[in-house]
C-alpha positions as CSV (number, residue, x, y, z in Angstrom):
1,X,98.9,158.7,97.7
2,X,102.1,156.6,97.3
3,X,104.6,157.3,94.6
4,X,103.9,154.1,93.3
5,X,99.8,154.4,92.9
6,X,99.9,157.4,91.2
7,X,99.0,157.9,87.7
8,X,101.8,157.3,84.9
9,X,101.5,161.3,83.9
10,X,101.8,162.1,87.7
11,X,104.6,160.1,88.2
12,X,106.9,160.2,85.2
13,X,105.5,163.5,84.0
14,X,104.6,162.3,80.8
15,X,100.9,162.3,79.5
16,X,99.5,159.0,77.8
17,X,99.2,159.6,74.6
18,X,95.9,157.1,73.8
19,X,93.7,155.6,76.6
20,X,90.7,153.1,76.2
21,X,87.8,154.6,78.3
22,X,84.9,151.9,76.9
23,X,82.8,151.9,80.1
24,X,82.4,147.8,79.2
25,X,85.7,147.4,79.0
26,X,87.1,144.8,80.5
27,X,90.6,145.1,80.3
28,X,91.9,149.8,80.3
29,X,95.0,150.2,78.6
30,X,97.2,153.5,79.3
31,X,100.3,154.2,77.1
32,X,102.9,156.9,78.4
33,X,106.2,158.0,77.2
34,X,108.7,159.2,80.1
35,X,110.8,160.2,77.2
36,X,111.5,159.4,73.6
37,X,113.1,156.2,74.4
38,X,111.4,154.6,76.9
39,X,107.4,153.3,77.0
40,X,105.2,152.3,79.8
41,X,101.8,150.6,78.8
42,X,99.6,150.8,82.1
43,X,97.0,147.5,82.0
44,X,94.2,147.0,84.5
45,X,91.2,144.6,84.3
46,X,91.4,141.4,83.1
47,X,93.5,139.9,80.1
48,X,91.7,137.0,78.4
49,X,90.6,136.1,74.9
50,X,87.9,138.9,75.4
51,X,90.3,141.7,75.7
52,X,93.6,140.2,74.3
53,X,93.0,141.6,70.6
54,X,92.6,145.4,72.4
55,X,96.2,145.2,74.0
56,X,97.8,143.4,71.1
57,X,96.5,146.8,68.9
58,X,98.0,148.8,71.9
59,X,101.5,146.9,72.4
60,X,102.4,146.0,68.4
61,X,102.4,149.4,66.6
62,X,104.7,151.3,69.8
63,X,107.6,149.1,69.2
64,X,109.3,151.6,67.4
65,X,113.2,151.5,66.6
66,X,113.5,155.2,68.6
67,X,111.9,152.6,71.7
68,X,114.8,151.5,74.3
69,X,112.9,150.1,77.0
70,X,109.6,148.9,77.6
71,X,108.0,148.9,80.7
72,X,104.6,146.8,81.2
73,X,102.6,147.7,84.3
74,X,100.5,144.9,85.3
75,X,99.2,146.0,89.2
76,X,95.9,146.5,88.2
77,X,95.3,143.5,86.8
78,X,93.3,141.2,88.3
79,X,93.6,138.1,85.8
80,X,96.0,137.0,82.9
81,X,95.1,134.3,81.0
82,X,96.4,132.5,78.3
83,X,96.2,134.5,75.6
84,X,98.2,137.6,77.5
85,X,100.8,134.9,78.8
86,X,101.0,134.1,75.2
87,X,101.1,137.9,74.3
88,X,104.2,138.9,77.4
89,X,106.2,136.1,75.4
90,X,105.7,137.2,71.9
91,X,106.2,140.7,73.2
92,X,109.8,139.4,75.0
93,X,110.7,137.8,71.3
94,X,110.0,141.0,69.6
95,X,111.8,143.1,72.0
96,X,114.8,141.0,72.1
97,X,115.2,140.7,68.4
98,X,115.0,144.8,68.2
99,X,117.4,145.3,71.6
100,X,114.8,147.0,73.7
101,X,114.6,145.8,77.2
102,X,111.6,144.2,78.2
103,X,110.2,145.1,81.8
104,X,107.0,144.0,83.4
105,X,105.3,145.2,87.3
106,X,103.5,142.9,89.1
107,X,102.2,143.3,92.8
108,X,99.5,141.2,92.6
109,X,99.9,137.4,93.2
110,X,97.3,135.9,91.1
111,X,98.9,137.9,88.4
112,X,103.0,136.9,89.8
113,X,102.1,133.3,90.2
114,X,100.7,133.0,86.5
115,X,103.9,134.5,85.4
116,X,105.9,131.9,87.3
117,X,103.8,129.0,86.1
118,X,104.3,129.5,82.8
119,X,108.2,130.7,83.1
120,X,107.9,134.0,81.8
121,X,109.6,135.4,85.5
122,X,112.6,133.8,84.2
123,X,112.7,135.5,80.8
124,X,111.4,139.0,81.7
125,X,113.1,141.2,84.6
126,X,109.8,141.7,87.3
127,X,109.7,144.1,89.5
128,X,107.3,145.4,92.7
129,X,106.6,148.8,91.4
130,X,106.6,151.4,88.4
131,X,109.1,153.4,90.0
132,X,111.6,150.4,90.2
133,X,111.5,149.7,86.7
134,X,111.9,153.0,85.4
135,X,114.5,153.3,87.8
136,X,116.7,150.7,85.9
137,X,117.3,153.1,83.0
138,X,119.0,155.2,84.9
């Protein structure tokens, strides 16, 4: 197992504090502090109107002012629609207007192309794998 397929508590030590485990989930959403100041949210599934409202319950309440950095892991995603294109750019608003930096991971390029198409590559640093982007803090 690669550094980078490991599970956030594996490889940042830190234990997500609330998982969704709904065996008709369609989108699983993992939340994991590495430390005090910085949050990863782990997505995998699918992100559409179905499963937008479950994320947005996720992302909104975390955004705390102790929060420095947030780091969005999307490599398990297999489609992002409209509504969590529309979420990553509320979510870059937010972030900028409180001074935490805004990362996202994307491997996959269904997932990379929809970010380019709608622009938000250009707003939000991407990078290749979790380890990268946690990297940057350092």
């Amino acid at each position: 197992m690669t550094a980078e397929s490991r599970p956030i508590d594996e490889l940042t030590g830190a234990v997500p504090d609330w998982i969704t485990t709904r065996p008709d989930a369609s989108v699983r959403v993992a939340v994991g502090y590495p430390d005090p100041t910085r949050l990863v949210i782990t997505v995998s599934g699918e992100v559409d109107a179905a499963s937008i409202d479950r994320l947005q319950e996720t992302v909104w309440p975390r955004l705390s002012a102790s929060v420095r950095s947030v780091v969005v892991d999307l490599t398990a995603v297999g489609f992002l629609g409209i509504p969590g294109l529309q979420l990553l750019t509320q979510a870059h608003m937010r972030c900028q207007q409180r001074g935490i930096g805004l990362r996202l991971v994307v491997a996959g390029h269904e997932v990379a192309h929809a970010l380019h198409i709608s622009g938000i590559d250009a707003l939000v640093d991407c990078y290749p794998t979790l380890v990268e982007a946690l990297d940057r803090d350092r």
